[in-house]
PDB file of the backbone (N, CA, C, O) and the ligand in Angstrom, with CONECT records:
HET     ZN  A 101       1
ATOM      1  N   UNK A   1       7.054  -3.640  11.495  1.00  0.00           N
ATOM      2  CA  UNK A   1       8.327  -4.206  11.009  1.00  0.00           C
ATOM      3  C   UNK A   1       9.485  -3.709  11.882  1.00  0.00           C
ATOM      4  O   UNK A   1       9.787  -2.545  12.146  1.00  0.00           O
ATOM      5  N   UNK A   2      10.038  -4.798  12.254  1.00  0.00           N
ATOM      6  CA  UNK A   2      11.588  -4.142  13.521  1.00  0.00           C
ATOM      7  C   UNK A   2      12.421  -4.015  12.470  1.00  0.00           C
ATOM      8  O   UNK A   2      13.317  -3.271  12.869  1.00  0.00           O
ATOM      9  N   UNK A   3      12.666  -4.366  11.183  1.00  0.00           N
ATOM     10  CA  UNK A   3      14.282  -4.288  10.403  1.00  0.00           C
ATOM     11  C   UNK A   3      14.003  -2.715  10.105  1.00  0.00           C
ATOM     12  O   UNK A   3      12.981  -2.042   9.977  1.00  0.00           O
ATOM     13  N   UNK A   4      15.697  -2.394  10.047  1.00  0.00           N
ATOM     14  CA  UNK A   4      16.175  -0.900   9.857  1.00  0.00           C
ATOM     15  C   UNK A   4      17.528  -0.775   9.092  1.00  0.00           C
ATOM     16  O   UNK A   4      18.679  -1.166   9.288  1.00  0.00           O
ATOM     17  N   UNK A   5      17.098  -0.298   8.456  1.00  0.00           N
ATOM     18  CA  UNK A   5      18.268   0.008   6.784  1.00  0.00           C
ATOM     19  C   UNK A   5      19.614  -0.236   8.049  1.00  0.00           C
ATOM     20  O   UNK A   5      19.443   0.291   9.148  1.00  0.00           O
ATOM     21  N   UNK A   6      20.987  -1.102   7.772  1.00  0.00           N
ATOM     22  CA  UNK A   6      22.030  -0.837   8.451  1.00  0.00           C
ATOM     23  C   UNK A   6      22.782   0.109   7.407  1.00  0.00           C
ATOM     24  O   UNK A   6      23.929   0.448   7.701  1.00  0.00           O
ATOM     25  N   UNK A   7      22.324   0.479   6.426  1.00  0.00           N
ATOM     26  CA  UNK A   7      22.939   1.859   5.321  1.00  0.00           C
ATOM     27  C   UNK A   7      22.745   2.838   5.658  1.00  0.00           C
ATOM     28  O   UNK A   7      23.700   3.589   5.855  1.00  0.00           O
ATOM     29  N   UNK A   8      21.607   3.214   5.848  1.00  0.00           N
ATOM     30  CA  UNK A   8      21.348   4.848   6.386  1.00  0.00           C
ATOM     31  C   UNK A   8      20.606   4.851   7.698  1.00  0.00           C
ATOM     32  O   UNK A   8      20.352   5.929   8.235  1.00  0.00           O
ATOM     33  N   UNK A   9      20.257   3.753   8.224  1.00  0.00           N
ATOM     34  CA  UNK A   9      19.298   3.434   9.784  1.00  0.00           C
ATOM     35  C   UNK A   9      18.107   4.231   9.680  1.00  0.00           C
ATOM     36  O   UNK A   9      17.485   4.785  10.586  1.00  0.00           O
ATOM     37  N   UNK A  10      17.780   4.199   7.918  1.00  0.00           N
ATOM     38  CA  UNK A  10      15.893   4.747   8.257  1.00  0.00           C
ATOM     39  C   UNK A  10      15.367   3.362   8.647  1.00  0.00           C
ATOM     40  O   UNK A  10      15.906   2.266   8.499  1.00  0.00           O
ATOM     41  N   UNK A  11      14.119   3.698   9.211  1.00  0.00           N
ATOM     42  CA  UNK A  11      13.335   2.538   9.990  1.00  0.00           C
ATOM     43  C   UNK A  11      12.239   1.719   8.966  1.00  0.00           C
ATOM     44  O   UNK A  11      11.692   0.683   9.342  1.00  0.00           O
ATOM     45  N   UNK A  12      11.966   2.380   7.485  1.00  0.00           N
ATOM     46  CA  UNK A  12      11.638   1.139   6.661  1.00  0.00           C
ATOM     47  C   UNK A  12      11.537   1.068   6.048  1.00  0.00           C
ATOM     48  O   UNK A  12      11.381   2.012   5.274  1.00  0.00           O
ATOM     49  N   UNK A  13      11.510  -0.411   5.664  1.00  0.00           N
ATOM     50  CA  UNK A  13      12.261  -1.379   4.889  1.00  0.00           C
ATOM     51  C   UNK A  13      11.229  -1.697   4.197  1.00  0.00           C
ATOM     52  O   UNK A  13      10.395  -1.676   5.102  1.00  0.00           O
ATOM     53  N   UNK A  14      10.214  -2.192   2.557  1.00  0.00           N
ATOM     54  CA  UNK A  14       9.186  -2.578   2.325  1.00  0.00           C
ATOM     55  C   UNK A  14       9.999  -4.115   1.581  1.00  0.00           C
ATOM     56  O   UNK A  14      11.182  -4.442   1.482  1.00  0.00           O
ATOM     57  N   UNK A  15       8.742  -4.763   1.174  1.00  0.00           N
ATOM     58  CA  UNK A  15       8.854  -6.173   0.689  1.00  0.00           C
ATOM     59  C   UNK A  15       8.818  -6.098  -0.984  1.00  0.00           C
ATOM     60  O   UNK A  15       7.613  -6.137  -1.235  1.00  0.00           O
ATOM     61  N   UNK A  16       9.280  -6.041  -1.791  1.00  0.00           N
ATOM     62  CA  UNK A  16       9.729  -5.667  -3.114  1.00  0.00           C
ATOM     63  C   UNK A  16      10.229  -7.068  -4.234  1.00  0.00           C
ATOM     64  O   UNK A  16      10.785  -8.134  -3.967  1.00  0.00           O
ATOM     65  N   UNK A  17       9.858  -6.624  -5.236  1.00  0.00           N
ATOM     66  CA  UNK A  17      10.462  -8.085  -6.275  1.00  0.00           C
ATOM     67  C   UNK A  17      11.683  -7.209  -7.142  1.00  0.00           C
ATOM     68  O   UNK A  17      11.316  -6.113  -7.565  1.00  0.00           O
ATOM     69  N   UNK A  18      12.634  -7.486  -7.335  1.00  0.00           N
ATOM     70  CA  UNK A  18      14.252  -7.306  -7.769  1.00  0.00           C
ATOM     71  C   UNK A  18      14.813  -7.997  -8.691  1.00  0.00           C
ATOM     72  O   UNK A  18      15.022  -9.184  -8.442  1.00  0.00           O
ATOM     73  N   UNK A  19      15.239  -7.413 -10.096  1.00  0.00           N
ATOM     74  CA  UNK A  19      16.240  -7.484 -10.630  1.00  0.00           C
ATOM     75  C   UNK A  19      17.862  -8.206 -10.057  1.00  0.00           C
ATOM     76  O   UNK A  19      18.844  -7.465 -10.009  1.00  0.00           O
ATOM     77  N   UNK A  20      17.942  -9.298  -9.762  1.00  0.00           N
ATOM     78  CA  UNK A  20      19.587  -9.706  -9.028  1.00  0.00           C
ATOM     79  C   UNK A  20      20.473  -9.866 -10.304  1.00  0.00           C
ATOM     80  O   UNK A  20      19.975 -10.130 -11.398  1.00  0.00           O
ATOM     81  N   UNK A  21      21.637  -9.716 -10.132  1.00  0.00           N
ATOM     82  CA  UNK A  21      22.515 -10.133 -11.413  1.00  0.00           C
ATOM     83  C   UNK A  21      24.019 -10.477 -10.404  1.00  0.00           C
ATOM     84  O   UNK A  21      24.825  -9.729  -9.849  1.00  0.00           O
ATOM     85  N   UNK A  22      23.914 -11.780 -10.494  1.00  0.00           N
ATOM     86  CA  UNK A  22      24.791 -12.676 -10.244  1.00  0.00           C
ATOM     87  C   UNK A  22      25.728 -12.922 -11.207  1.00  0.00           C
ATOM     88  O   UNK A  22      25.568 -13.057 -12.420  1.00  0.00           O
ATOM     89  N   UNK A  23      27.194 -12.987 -10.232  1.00  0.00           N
ATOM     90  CA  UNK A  23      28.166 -13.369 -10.980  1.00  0.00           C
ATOM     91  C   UNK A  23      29.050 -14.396 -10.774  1.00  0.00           C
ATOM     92  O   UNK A  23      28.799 -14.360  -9.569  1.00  0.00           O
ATOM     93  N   UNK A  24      29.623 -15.023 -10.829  1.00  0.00           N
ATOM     94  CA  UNK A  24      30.351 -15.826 -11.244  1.00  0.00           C
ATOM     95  C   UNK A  24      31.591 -16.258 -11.471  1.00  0.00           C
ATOM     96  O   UNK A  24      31.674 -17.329 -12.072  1.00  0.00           O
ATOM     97  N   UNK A  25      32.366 -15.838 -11.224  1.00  0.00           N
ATOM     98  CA  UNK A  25      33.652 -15.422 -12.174  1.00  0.00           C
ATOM     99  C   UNK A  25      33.646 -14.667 -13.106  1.00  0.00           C
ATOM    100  O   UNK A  25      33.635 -13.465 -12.841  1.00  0.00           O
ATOM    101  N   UNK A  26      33.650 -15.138 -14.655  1.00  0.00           N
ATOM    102  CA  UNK A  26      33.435 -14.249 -15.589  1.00  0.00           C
ATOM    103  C   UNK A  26      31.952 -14.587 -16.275  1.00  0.00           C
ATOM    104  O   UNK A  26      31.757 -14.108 -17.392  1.00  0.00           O
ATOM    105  N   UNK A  27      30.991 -15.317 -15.719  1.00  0.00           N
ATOM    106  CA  UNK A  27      30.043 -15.835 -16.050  1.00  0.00           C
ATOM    107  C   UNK A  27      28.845 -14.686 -15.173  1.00  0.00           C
ATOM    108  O   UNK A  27      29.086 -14.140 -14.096  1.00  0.00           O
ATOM    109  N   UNK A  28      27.435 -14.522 -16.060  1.00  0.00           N
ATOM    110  CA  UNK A  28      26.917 -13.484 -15.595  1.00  0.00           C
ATOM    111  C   UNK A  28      25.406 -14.404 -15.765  1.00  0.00           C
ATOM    112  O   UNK A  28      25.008 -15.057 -16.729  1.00  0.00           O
ATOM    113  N   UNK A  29      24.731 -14.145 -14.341  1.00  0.00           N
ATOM    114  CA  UNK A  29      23.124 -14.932 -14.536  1.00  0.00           C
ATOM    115  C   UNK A  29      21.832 -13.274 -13.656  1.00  0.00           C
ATOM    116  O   UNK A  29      21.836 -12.640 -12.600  1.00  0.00           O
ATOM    117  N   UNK A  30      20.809 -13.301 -15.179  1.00  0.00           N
ATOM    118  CA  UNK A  30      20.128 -12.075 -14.708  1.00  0.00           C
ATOM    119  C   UNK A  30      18.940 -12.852 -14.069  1.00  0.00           C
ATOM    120  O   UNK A  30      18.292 -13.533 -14.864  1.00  0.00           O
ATOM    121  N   UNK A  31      18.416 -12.870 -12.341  1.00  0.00           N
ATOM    122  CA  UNK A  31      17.427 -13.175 -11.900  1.00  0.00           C
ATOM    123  C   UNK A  31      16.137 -12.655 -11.500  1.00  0.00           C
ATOM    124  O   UNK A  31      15.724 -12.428 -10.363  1.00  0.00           O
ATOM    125  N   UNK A  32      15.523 -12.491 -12.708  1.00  0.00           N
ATOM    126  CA  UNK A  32      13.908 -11.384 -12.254  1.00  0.00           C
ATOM    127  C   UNK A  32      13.007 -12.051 -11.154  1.00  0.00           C
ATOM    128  O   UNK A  32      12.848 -13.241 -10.884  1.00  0.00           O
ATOM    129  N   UNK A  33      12.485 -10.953 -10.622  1.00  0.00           N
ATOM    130  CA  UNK A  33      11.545 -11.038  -9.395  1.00  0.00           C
ATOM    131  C   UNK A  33      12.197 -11.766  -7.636  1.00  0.00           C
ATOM    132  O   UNK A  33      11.618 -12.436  -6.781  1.00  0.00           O
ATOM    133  N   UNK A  34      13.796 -11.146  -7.732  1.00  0.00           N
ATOM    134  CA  UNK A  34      13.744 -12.298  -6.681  1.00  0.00           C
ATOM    135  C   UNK A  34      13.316 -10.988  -5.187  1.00  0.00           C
ATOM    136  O   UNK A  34      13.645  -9.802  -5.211  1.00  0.00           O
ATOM    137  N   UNK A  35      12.656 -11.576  -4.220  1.00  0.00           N
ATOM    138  CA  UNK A  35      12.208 -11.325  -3.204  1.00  0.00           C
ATOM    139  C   UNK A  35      13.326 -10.487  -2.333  1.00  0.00           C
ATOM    140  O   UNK A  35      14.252 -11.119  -1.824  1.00  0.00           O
ATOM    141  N   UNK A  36      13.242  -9.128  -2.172  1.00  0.00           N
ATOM    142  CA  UNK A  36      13.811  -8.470  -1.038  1.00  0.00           C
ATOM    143  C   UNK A  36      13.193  -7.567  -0.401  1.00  0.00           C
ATOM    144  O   UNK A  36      12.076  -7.145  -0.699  1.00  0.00           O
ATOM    145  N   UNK A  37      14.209  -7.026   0.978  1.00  0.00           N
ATOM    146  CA  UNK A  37      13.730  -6.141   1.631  1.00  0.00           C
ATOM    147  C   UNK A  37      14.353  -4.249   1.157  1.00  0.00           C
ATOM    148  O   UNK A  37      15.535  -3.915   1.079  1.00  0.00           O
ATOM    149  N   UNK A  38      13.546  -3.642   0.998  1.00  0.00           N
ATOM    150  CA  UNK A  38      14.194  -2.480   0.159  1.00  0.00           C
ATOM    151  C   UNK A  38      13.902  -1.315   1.174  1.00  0.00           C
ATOM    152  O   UNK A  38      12.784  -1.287   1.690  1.00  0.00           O
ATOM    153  N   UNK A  39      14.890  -0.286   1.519  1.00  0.00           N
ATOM    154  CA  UNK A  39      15.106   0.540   2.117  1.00  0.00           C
ATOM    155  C   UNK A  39      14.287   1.848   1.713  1.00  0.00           C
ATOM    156  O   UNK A  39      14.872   2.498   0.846  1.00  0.00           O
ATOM    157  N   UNK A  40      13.096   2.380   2.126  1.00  0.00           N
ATOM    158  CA  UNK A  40      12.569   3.079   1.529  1.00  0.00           C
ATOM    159  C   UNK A  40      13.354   4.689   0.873  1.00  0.00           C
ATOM    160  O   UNK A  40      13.430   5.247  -0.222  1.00  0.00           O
ATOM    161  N   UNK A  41      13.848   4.970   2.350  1.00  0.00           N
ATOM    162  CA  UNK A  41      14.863   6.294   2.016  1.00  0.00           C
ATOM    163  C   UNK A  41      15.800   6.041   1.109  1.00  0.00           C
ATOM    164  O   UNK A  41      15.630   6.671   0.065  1.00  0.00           O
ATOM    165  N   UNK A  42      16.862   5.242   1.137  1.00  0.00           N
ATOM    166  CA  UNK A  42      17.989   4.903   0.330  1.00  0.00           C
ATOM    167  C   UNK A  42      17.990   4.218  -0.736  1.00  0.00           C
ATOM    168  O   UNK A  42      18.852   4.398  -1.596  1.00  0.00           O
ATOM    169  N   UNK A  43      16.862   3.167  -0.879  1.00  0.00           N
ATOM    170  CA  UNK A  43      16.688   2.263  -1.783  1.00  0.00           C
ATOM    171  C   UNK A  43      17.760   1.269  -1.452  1.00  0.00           C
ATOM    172  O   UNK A  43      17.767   0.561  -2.459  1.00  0.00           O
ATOM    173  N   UNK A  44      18.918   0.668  -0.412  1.00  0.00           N
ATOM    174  CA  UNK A  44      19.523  -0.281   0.228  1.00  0.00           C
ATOM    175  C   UNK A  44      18.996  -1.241  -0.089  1.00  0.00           C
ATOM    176  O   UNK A  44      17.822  -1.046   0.226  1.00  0.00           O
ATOM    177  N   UNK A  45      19.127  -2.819  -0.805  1.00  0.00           N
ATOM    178  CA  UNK A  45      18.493  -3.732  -0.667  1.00  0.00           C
ATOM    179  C   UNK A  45      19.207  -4.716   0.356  1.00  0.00           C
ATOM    180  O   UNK A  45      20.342  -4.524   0.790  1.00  0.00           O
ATOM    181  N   UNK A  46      18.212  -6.036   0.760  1.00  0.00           N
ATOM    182  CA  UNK A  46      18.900  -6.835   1.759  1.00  0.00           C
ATOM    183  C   UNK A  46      18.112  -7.958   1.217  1.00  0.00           C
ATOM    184  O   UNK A  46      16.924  -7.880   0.904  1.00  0.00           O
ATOM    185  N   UNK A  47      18.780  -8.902   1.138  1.00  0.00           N
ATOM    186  CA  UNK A  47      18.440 -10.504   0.824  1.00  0.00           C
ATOM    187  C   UNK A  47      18.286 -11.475   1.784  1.00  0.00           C
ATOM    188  O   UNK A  47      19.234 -11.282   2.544  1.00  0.00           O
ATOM    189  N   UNK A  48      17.549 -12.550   2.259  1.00  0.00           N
ATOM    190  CA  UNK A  48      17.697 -13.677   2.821  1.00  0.00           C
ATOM    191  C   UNK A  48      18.803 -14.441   2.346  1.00  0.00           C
ATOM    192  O   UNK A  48      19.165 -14.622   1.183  1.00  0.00           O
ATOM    193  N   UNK A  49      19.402 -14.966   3.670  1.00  0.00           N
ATOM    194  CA  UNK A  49      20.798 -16.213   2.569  1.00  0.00           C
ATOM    195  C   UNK A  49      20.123 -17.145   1.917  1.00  0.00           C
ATOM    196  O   UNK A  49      20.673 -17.905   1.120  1.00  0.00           O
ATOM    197  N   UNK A  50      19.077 -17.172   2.146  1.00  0.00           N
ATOM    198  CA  UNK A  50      18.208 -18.566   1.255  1.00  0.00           C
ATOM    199  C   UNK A  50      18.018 -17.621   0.032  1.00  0.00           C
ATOM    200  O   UNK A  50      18.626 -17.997  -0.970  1.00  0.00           O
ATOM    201  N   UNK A  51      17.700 -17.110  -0.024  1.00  0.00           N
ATOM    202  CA  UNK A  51      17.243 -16.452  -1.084  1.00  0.00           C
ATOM    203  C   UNK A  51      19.181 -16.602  -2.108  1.00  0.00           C
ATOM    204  O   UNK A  51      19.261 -17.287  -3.128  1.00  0.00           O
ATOM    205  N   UNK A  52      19.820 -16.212  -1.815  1.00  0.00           N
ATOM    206  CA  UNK A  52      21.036 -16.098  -2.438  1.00  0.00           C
ATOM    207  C   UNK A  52      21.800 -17.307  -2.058  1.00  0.00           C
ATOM    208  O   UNK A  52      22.983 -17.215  -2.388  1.00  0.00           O
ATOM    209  N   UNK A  53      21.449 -18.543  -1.395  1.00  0.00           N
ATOM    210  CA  UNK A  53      22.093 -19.492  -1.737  1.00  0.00           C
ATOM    211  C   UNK A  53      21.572 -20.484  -2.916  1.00  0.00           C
ATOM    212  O   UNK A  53      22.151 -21.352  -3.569  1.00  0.00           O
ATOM    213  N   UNK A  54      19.940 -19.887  -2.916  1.00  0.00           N
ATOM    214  CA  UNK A  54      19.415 -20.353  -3.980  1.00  0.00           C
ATOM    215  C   UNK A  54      19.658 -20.011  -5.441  1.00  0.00           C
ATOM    216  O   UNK A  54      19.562 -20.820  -6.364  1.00  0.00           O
ATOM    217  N   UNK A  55      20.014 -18.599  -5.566  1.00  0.00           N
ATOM    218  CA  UNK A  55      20.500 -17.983  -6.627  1.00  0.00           C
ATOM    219  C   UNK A  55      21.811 -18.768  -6.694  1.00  0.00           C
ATOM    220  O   UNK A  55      21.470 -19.838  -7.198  1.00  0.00           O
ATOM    221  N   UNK A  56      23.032 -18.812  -6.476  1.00  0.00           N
ATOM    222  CA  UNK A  56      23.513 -19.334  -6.997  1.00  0.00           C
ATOM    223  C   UNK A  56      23.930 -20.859  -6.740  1.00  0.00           C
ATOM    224  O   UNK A  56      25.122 -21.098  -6.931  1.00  0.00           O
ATOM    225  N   UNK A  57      23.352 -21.613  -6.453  1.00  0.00           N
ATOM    226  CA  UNK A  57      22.856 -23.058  -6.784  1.00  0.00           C
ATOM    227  C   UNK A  57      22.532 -22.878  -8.273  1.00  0.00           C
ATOM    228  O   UNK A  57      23.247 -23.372  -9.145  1.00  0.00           O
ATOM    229  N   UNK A  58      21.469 -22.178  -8.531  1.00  0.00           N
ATOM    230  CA  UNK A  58      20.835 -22.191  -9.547  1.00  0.00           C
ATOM    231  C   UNK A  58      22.024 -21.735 -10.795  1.00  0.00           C
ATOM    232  O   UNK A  58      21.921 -22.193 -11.933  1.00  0.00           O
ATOM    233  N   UNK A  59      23.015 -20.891 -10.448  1.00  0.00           N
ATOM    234  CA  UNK A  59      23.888 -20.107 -11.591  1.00  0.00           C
ATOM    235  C   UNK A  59      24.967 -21.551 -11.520  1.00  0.00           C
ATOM    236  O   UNK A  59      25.519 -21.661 -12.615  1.00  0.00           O
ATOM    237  N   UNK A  60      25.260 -22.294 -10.867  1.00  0.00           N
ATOM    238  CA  UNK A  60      26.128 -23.271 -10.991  1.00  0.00           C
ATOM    239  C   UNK A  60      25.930 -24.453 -12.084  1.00  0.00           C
ATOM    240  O   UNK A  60      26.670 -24.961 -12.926  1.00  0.00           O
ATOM    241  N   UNK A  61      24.620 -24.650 -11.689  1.00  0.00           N
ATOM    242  CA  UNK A  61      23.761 -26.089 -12.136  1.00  0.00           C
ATOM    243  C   UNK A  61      23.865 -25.427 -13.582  1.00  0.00           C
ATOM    244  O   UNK A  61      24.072 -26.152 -14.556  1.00  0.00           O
ATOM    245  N   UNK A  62      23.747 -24.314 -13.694  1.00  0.00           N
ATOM    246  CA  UNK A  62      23.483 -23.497 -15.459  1.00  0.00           C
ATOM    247  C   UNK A  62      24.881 -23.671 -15.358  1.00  0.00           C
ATOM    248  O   UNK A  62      25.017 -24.894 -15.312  1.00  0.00           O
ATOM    249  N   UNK A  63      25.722 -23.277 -15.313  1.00  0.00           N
ATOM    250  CA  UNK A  63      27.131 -23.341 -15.803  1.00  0.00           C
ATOM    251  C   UNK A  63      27.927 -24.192 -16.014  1.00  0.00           C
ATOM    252  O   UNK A  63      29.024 -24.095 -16.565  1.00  0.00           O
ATOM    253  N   UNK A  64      27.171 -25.503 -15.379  1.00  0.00           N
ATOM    254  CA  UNK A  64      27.617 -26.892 -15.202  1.00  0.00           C
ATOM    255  C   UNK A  64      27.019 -27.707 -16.111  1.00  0.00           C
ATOM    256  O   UNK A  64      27.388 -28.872 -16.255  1.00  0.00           O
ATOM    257  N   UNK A  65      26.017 -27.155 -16.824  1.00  0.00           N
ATOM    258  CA  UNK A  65      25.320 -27.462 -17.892  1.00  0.00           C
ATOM    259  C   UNK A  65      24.299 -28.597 -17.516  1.00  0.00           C
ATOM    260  O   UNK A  65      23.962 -29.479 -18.306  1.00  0.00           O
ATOM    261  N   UNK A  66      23.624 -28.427 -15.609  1.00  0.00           N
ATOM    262  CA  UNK A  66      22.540 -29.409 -15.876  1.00  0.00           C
ATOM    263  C   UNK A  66      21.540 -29.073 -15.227  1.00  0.00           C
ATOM    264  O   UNK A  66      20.830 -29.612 -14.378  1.00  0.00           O
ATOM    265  N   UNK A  67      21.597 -27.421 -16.096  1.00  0.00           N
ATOM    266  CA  UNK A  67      19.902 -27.168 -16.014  1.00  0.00           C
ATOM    267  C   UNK A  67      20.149 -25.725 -17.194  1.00  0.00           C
ATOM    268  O   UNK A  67      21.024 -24.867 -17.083  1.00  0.00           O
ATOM    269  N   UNK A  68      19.035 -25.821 -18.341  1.00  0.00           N
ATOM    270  CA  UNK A  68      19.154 -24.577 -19.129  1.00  0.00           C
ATOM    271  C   UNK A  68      17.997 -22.967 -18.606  1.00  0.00           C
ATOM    272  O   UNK A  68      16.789 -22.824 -18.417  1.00  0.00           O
ATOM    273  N   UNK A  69      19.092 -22.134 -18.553  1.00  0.00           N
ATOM    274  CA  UNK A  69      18.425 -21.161 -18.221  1.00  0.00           C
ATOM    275  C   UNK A  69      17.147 -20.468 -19.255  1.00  0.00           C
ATOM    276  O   UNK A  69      17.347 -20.272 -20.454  1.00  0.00           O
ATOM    277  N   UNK A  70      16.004 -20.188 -18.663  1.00  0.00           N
ATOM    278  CA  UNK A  70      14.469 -19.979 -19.500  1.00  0.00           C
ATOM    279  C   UNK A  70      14.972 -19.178 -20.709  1.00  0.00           C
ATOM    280  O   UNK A  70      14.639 -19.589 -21.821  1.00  0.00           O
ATOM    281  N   UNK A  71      15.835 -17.938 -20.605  1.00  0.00           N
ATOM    282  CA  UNK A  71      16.143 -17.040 -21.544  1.00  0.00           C
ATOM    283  C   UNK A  71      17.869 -17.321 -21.733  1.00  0.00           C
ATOM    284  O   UNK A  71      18.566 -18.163 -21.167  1.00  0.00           O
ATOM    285  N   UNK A  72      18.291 -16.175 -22.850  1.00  0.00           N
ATOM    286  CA  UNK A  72      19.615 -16.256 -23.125  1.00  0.00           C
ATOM    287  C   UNK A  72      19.829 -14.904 -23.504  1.00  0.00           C
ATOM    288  O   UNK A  72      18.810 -14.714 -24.169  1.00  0.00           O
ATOM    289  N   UNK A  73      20.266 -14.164 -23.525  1.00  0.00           N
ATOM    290  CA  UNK A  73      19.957 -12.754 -23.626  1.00  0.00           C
ATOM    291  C   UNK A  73      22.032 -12.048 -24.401  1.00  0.00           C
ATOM    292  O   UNK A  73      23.116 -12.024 -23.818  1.00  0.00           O
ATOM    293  N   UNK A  74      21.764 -11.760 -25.390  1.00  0.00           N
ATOM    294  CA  UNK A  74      23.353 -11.143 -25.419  1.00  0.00           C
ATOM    295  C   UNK A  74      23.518  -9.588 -25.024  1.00  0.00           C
ATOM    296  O   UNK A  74      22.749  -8.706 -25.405  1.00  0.00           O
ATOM    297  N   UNK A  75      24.807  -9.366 -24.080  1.00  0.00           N
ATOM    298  CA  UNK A  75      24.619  -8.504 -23.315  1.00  0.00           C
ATOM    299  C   UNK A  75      25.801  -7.621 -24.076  1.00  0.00           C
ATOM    300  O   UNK A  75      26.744  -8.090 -24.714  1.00  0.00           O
ATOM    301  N   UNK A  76      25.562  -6.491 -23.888  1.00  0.00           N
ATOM    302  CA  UNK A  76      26.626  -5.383 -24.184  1.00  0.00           C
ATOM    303  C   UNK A  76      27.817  -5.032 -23.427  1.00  0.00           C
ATOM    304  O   UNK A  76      27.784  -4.924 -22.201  1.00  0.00           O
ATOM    305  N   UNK A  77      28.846  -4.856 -24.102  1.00  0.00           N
ATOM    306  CA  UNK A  77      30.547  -4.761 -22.742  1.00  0.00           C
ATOM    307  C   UNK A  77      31.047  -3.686 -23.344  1.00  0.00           C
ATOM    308  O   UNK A  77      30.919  -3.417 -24.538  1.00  0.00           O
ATOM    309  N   UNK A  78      31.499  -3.192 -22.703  1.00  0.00           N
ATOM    310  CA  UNK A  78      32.331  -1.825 -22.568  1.00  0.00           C
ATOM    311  C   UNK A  78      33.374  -1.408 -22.055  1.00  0.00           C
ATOM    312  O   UNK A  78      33.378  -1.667 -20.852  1.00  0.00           O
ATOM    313  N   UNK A  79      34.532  -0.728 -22.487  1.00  0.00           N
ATOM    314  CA  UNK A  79      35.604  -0.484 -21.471  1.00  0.00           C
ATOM    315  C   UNK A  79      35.468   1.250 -21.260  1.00  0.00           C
ATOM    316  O   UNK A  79      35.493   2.121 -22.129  1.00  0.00           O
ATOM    317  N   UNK A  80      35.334   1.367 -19.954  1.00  0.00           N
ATOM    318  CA  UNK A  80      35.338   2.745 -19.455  1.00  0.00           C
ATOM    319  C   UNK A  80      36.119   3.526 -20.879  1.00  0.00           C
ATOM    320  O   UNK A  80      35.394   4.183 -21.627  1.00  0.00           O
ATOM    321  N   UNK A  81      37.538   3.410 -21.166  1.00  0.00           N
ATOM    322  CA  UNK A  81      38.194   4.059 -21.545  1.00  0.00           C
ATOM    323  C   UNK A  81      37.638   4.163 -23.044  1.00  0.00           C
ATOM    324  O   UNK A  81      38.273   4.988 -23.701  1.00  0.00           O
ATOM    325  N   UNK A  82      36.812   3.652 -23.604  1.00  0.00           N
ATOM    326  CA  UNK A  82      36.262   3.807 -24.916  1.00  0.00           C
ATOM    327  C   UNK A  82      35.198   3.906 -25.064  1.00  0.00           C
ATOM    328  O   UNK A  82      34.595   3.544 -26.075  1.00  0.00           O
ATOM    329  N   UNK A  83      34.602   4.544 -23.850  1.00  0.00           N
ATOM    330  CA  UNK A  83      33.304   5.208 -24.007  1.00  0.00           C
ATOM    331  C   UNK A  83      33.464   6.689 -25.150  1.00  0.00           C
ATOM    332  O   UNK A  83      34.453   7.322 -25.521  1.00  0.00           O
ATOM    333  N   UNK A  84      32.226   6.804 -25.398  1.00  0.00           N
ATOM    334  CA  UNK A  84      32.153   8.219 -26.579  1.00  0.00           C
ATOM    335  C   UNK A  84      31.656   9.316 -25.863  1.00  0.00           C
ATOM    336  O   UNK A  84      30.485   9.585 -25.592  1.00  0.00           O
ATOM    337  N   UNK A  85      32.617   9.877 -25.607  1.00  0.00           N
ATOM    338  CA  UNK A  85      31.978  11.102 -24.475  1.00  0.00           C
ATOM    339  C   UNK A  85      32.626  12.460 -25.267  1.00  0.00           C
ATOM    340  O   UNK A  85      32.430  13.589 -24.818  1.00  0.00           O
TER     341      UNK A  85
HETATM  342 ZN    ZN A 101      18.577   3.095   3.855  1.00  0.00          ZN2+
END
């Protein structure tokens, strides 16, 4: 493999399935398994633009309402300042 982390310039990179979470504006789409290259030392990830022009194609068409996403999931929000610490 010639690719090399441009984060920390260790020399490799393995082929990995990823958690993406795309955004939107204020609109949020969670994409399991999408395909990257992962930095072994740093854990750095790197995407194909296909890979992320496809992601959000896909978050548009959902937001545009003409395609429904498999799951729907309600997510938790928080403001730093009202955390319980
Ligand atoms: Zn790295």
């Amino acid at each position: 493999m010639t690719e090399q982390c441009s984060f920390c310039g260790h020399k490799h990179l393995s082929h990995k399935l990823t958690r993406y979470l795309h955004q939107q504006g204020d609109e949020l789409l969670i994409i399991d398994d999408v395909p990257c290259l992962e930095c072994d030392f740093c854990g750095e990830q790197y995407f194909e633009a296909a890979v992320l022009k496809a992601i959000e194609a896909e978050h548009l068409a959902i937001i545009n309402h003409q395609k429904k996403p498999t799951w729907i999931k309600p997510v938790a929000v928080e403001s730093f300042a009202a955390l319980s610490r």
